[in-house]
N, C-alpha and C positions, 0 to 999 in steps of 0.2 A: 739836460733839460727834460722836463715832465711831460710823456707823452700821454697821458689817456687824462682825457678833461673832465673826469669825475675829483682828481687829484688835486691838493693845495701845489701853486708853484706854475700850474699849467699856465700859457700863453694862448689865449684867443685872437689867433690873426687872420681867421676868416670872420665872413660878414656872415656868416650862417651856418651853427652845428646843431645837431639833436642827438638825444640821447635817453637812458633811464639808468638810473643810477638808485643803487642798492648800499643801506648803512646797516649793518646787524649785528649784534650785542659778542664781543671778545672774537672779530674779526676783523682782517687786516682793514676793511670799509669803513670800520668806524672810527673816524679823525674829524675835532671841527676843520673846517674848513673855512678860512681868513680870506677875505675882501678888504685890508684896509680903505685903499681906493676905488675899490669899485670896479666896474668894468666898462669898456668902452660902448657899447652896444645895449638893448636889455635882456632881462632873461625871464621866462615866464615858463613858471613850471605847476604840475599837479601832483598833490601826493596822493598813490595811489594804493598806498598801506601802511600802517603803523605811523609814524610819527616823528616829528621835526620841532628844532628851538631853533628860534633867529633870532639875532639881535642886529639891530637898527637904529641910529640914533640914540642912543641909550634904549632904547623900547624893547625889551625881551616879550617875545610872545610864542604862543605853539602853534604850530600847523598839525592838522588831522586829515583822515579820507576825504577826498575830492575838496580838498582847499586849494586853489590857485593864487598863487605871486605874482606879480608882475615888478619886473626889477628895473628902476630906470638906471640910466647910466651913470657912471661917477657918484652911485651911493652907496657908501663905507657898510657891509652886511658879513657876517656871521654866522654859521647855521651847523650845526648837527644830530645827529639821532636824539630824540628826545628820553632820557636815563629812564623815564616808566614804562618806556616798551622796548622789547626786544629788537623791532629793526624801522626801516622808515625807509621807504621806496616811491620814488617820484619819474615822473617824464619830464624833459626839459628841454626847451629851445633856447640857443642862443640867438641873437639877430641884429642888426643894423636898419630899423624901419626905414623902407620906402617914402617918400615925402609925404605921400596923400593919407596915410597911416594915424599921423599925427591925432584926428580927430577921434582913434578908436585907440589911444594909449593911453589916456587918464581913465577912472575908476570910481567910485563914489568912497569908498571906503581904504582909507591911507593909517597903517600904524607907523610912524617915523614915517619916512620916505618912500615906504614899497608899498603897492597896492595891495590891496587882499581881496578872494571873493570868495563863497564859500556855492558849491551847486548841488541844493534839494536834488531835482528831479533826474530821474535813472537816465531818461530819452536826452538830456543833454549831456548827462558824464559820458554817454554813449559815442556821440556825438564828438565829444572835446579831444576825446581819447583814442578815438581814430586818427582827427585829426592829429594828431601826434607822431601817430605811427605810420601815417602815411609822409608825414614832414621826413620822420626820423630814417625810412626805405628812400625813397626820392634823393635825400643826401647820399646815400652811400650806394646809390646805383650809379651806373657808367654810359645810363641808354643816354639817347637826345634829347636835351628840352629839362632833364632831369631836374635840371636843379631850379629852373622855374616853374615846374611843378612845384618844387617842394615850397617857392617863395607864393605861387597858389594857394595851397592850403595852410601854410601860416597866414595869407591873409584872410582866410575863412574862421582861419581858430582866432585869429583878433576880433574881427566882426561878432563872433558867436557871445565870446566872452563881453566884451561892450554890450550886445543886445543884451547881455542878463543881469546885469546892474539895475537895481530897482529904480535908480529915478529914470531910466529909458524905457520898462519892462512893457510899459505903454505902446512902445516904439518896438519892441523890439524885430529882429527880421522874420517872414512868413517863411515856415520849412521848403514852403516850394519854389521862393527866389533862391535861398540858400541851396537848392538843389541843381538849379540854372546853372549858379555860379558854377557849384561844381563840376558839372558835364560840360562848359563852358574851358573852366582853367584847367580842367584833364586832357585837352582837345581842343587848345590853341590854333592848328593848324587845322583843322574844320568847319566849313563855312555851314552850321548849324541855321535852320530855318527857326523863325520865329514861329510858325506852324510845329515843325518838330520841337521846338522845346516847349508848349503849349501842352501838345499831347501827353510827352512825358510827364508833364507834371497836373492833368487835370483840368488846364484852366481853357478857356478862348483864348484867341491872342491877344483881342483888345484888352482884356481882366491881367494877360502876366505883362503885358506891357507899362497899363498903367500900375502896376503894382509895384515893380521892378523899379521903374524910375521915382513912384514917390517912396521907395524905403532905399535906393543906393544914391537916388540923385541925378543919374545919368542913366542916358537910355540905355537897352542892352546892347546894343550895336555899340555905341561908345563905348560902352566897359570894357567890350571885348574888343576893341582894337587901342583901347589904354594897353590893356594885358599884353597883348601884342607887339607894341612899340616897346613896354617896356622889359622884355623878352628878349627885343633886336638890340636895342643897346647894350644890353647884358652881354650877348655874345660878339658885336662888336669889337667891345673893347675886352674880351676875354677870349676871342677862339680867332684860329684866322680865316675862318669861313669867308666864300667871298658876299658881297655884298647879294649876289643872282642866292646863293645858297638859303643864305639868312632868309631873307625874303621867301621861300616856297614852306622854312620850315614852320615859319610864325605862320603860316596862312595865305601870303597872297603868291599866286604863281604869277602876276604881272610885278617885274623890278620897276618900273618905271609907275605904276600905282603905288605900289610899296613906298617908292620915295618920297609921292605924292603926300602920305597918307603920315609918314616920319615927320616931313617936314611943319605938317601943319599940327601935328604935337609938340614937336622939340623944338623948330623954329633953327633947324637944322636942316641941311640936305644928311642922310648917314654917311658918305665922304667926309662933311666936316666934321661932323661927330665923331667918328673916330681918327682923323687928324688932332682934334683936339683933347682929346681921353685918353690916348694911346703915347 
């Protein structure tokens, strides 16, 4: 069986990998690489030098620098180093979106079935391509919390990527919500004031508050105790942490709040939740 997921053959049977992957001219790297079916999850990557051909749908086309894909799932795709250049190096995440996701995976621009975007400005390749690499670390580290981090800032490189699609670019999100988030989903288990996250970023409170909820929708407190719950079920149903444990790492050090606060999300006490998941 094929272990390194740059490889034709490989099995994606996690809900979440990253990686970057290197193709370059009369080296073992360069092989197309067959999706008949597709993959189960999507996969959204940037090429971050040289050059790539996909084929989609019958639709053959190139990727160049800072082109992103977005691949949905069960669509038949194709791809390898593009014959006019020597190599083609990209970042890539695999993933299984989150429910509330849904509304930052479509795209404006589809060749065949996969989305495409292409990003002018430096300050967002910047940006995208962190994100990346913080996804791609957070994966393969062993600290606490790790790996929702990592599903943190994949939800930051969705948002980012959605905000830069032209028919939104109106919409798109202010660098200083985008900043919240993040000192936010780094620091899940920190009861952040709306005062200190203010300060960090410039604004009053009243100004990041309403700012916050008209570009995410939901207030910051809300966000961050979505982030939260959806952190505890994650370990839940993956660690045997006891429920006391969960509970201080997500943030609240009262169990008996914490359940409070589960239940009126999931609709769940987390006993049953994980009775029923497990």
């Amino acid at each position: 069986m094929e272990t390194d997921p740059s490889k034709p053959g490989y099995e994606f049977g996690s809900d979440l990998m990253s990686g970057r992957t290197y193709s370059e001219l009369d080296n073992e790297t360069d092989f197309l690489v067959n999706r008949p079916n597709g993959m189960k999850g999507f996969t959204l990557n940037i090429t971050t030098k040289g050059s790539g051909v996909i084929i989609c749908d019958g639709e053959t086309f190139v990727v160049k620098e800072n082109d992103i894909l977005l691949i949905p799932p069960t669509v038949p795709h194709y791809y390898s180093r593009n014959p006019l250049f020597e190599s083609w190096e990209r970042r890539w995440v695999y993933f299984r979106p989150r429910t509330h996701w849904e509304k930052w995976l479509s795209w404006d621009k589809m060749i065949g079935d996969v989305y495409t975007s292409h990003i002018l400005n430096q300050k967002d390749i910047d940006v995208i391509n962190s994100c990346f690499i913080r996804i791609e670390k957070n994966i393969k580290s062993d600290l606490p919390l790790s790996t929702e981090l990592a599903y943190a800032g994949l939800e930051k490189l969705i948002i980012v990527c959605k905000s830069l699609q032209p028919s939104i670019c109106g919409e798109r999100y202010d660098q200083r919500v985008l900043e919240v988030i993040d000192i936010m989903s780094r620091n899940l288990d920190k009861d952040f004031s709306i005062e200190y996250l203010a300060e960090q970023v410039g604004l009053s409170e009243s100004r990041l508050m309403n700012l916050f909820k008209t570009q995410v929708h939901v207030s910051i407190l809300k966000w961050r105790d979505e982030q939260r719950i959806s952190c505890a079920k994650n370990m839940l149903v993956n660690t045997g942490d006891s429920i006391a444990d969960i509970s201080k790492l997500v943030g609240y050090n009262d169990p008996l709040y914490f359940s409070r606060v589960f239940k009126r999300f999931v609709g769940l006490s987390p006993n049953q939740f994980k009775k029923e998941n497990c």
